[in-house]
C-alpha positions, 0 to 999 in steps of 0.5 A: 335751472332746468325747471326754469328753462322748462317754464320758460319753454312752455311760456315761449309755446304760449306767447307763440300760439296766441301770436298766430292765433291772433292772425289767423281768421280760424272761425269764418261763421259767414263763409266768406272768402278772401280769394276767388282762387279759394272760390274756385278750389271750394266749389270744385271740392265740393261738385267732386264730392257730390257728383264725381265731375271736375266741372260744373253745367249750365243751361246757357253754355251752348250759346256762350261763344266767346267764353264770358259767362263764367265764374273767376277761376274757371272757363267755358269748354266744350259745353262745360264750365272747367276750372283752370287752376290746378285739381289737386286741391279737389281730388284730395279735399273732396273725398273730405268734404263728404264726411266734414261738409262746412266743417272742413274749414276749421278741419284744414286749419288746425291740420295746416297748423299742426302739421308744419308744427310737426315737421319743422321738428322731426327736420330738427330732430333729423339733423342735429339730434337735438330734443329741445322744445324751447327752441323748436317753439322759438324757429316759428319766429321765421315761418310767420309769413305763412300766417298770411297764406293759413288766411286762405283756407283752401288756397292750395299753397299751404298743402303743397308745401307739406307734401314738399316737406314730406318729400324733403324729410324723408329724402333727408331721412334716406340719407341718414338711415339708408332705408330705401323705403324713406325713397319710395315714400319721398317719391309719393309725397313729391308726386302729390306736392305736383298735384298742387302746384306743377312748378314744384317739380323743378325744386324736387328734380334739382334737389333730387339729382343734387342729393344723388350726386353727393349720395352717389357712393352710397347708392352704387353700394346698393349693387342690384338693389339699384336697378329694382330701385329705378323700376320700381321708383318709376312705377311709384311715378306713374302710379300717383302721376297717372290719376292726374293724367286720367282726370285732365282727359276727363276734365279738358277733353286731353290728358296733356291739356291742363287749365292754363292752357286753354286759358292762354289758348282763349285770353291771349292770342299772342302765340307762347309756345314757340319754342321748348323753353316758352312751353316748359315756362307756360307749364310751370309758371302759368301766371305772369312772374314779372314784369320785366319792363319795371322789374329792373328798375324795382328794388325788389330785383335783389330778392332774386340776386342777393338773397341766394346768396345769403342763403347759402353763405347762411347756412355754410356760416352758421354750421362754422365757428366764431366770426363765419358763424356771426356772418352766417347769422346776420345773412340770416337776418338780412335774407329774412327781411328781404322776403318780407320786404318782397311782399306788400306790407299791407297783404299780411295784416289785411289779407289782400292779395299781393300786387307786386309782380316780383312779390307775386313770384316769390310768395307763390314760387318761393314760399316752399323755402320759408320754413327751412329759415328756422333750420339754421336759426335754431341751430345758431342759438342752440349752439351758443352759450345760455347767456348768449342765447338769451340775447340772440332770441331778444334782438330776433324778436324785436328784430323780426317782430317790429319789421312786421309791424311797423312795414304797415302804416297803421296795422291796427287799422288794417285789422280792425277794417279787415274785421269790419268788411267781413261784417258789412259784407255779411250783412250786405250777403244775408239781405241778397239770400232772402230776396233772389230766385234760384233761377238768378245769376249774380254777375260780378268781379271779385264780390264773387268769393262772398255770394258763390255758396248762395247764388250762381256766380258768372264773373266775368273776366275780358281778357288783359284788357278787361275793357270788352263791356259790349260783348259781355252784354251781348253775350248776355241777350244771346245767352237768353239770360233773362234774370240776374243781379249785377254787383256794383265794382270799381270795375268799369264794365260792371252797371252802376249809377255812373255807367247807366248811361252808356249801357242802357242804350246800348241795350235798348239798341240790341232790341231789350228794355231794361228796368233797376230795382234799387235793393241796397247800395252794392247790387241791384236787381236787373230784369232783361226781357224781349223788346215790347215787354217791360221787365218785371 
């Protein structure tokens, strides 16, 4: 019976491995990513490795005055193109890159992997002081929604929820051991999560002060230790926190101004700093969670009622006996579902970013709190009789495993499209490399992320209206802009067959002549020039 259930550990491992093998787009030979917020953390990575800025240069940004000729993801300041998401990614990849170079994608991959392997371990180890491998391998059934971000090499989610859990861990760890060191290290690791994503702080403050409550006895028997705890905590803070600060002064001119806020400062003219709460909701949660206007009448408003409550009735439940145990199970369940229920069934098999505004909240607000599902799933089945495990593993997998598929119309057919953009847009990226100049710029919107390792990106992105087409344009001839490719969108203020007619007038208006050399059917070679010169 020993060996059988050691076999079948090994087995359980295997199916498991080749399950998220199978999802995730390990070998990328064609560089070509699935977000422009991976765009925008590559190429900061990689100019922070090779110059040491946080920011990019270009000739034509002193007469870029209305802050259009730029790439997604960034924004033209103070004569500089600077990024507007968050810098941890870079400063902490960028030093990498040096020794790895292109080889960092598939570095990044197995660590991601290997990592989250190791903690939703140790956490089981730490808090029921257990060694069973079978089911470790078995809680990786409730962390598949990870799968979908591990697509996204250089997002900088899945980071920021390792340094989460190391923070989780060794605060846990303090708890059981009364280390003090578990403290100091917790303090580091929640202050490099920071660095990713700001709104970790309010997860890591509200579990801190809550683990200091229900620790309070235990930390005043620290006596005088207490006070040199606190000191030397807050220098721990300020040592990690303040090479942030540095780097915002250096990057935006400020060490309190940040991306997102110059970004709300130049796209949104509605003033969002009235008052304390706006500034601290700005700061933290930059992007918009919801649409409130809809979001009460979205089904999905119960993922943000309902399933706290499960969660916690879940946990409670579980660590019971007899029927509170059951109940806390099947909370489990029904709190697992919703989650996967809040994003779009299609982004998980096809690697296209969530829609919804309720999905975008919780899968980048949330996300941190996945893995702790599999905390109380492995201890529910670790504590059942081995006749009754068995059953409980088969209807979670078929339970867990056929919502994921079955949420998509035809996964099948997500996939194999998914696999054939890649190609099609390979082909499409070395045909362009063998016919553009260095001196070219690539206009485009979300083709961006599949040429920015080719040629200059300049993605232009008009505001929450994205409809201001003629100041684009005139920014362009402005700029003096004399060469550039434009990529064929669905957008509407890109040049196309269908628009040709509306924006080669306008040209011709502003004193140029306009001249398209069909090169294939997404991008065509654009020459602008003076007003009695043909463009060549």
């Amino acid at each position: 019976m020993k060996h059988m259930k050691k076999y079948l550990a090994l087995l359980t491992i295997v199916i498991v491995l080749i399950f998220l093998s199978s999802l995730i787009r390990l070998v990328n030979p064609t560089n070509i990513l699935n977000s422009p917020d991976e765009a925008s953390n590559y190429l900061m990575m990689k100019e922070y490795a090779v110059s040491g800025n946080m920011y990019l240069k270009g000739e034509y940004l002193e007469k870029d005055s209305d802050n259009l000729l730029h790439q997604r993801g960034f924004l033209t300041w103070n004569n500089k193109i600077v990024p507007f998401g968050y810098l941890g990614f870079p400063l902490l990849f960028g030093p990498l890159y040096i020794f790895l170079g292109e080889y960092i994608i598939f570095f990044l991959t197995i660590l991601y992997i290997l990592l989250l392997i190791f903690l939703i371990q140790k956490f089981y180890f730490l808090i029921f002081n257990k060694r069973d491998i079978f089911l470790i391998a078995l809680s990786f059934i409730f962390i598949t929604p990870l799968i979908f971000y591990l697509n996204f090499f250089y997002f900088n989610i899945i980071p920021n929820l390792i340094f989460f859990m190391l923070f989780l861990y060794y605060l846990f760890s303090f708890n059981v051991n009364n280390n003090i060191k578990f403290i100091y290290l917790a303090i580091i690791f929640a202050s490099i999560s920071v660095f990713f994503r700001y709104e970790s702080i309010i997860f890591i403050v509200l579990i801190f002060i809550f683990n200091l409550i229900i620790n309070r006895e235990k930390f005043l028997l620290l006596n005088n230790k207490m006070t040199c705890l606190l000191v030397s905590a807050s220098l721990t803070i300020i040592l990690f926190i303040a090479p942030l600060l540095i780097l915002n002064r250096l990057t935006y001119g400020g060490s309190f101004v940040y991306g997102y806020s110059i970004f709300n400062k130049v796209y949104f003219q509605s003033e969002r700093t009235s008052s304390i709460f706006s500034l601290v909701r700005n700061v933290l949660f930059p992007s918009q969670i919801l649409d409130f206007k809809t979001f009460f009448i979205n089904l999905k408003v119960i993922l943000f009622f309902v399933s706290p409550v499960f969660f916690v009735i879940s946990y409670l439940g579980i660590l019971k006996n007899g029927f509170y145990k059951k109940i806390g199970w099947y909370c489990l369940i029904i709190i697992y579902l919703l989650f996967y229920n809040g994003m779009n069934p299609n982004t998980y098999l096809s690697g296209s970013q969530v829609i919804s505004s309720s999905s975008r909240a919780i899968t980048r607000y949330w996300l941190i709190l996945l893995p702790l599902f599999s905390i109380p799933f492995t201890y529910y089945i670790s504590s059942n009789k081995i006749g009754n495990r068995f059953k409980v593993i088969v209807l979670s997998l078929l339970l867990v495993y056929s919502f994921v598929f079955f949420i998509s119309s035809d996964p099948v057919a997500s996939l194999s499209s998914y696999k054939d953009y890649f190609s099609n847009t390979n082909q499409d990226k070395i045909l362009l490399k063998n016919i553009i100049n260095p001196s070219d710029y690539l206009i485009t919107s979300t083709n961006g992320k599949i040429y920015y390792d080719i040629i200059n990106i300049i993605s232009w992105w008009g505001g929450p209206t994205q409809s201001e087409s003629d100041r684009f344009f005139d920014a362009i001839s402005l700029a003096n802009m004399t060469k550039f490719l434009i990529s064929e969108n669905r957008s509407v203020y890109y040049l196309s067959d269908k628009y040709n007619s509306r924006y080669i007038p306008l040209l011709e208006e502003e004193g140029l002549t306009f001249q398209k050399i069909l090169v294939f059917p997404m991008l065509h070679k654009i020459n602008i020039s003076g007003k009695n010169e043909t463009a060549k």
